[in-house]
N, C-alpha and C positions, 0 to 999 in steps of 0.2 A: 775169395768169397765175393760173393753180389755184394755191391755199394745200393749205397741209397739211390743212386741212377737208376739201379737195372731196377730196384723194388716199384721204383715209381713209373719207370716202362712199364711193369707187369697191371701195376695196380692201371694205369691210363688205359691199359687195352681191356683189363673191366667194365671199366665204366662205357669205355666205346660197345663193347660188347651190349650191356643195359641199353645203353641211346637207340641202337639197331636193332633189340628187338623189339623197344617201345613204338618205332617208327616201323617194324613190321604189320605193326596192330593194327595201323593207318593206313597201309596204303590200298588204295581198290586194289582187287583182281583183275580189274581191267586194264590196266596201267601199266602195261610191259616193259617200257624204259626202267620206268622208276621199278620195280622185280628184278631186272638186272642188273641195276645199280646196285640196289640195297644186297643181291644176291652176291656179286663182285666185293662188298664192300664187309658183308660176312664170312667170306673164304680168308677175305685177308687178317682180317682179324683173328680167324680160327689159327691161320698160320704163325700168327705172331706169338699168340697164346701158346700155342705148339713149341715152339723157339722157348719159348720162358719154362716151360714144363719139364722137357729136357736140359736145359741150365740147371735146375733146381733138382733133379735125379743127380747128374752128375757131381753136385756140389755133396749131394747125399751121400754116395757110393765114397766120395775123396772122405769124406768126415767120417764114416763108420771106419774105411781102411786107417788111416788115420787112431782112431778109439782102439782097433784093435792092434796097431804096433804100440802105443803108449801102456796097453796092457802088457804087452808080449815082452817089453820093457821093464816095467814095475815086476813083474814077475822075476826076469833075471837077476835082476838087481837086488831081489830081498834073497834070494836062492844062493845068488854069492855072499852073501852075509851071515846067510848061517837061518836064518830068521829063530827070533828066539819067544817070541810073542806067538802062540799059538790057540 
């Protein structure tokens, strides 16, 4: 499972994510450096976020398989018992 590291990875490229678009609002049109930087500086974050997106699918996908064997479990297990409680 994600530790408090990765959550707080996730949650810092949020906020970097807010910072760059606040400073999208700002910068001229005329200012191509700064467009390429800020545009450079918004892929990387998109991919980071991207990275964290898929972490968290995958962690999903293990925990439902996961729900479904501790069913598939619980179910044998009263089935060899007889279950009498119905």
């Amino acid at each position: 499972m994600r530790g408090e590291t990765a959550k707080a990875a996730g949650e810092a490229l949020l906020r970097r994510l807010r910072r760059l678009v606040a400073r999208a609002a700002t910068v001229e049109r005329s200012d191509r450096k700064q467009l390429l930087a800020l545009i450079d500086d918004i892929e990387t974050t998109r991919h980071g976020l991207l990275r964290e997106c898929a972490a968290i699918e995958g962690e999903m996908k293990q925990a439902t398989t996961r729900a479904t064997a501790i069913g598939a479990y619980l179910r044998n297990s009263q089935a060899g018992r007889g279950r009498r409680h119905n």
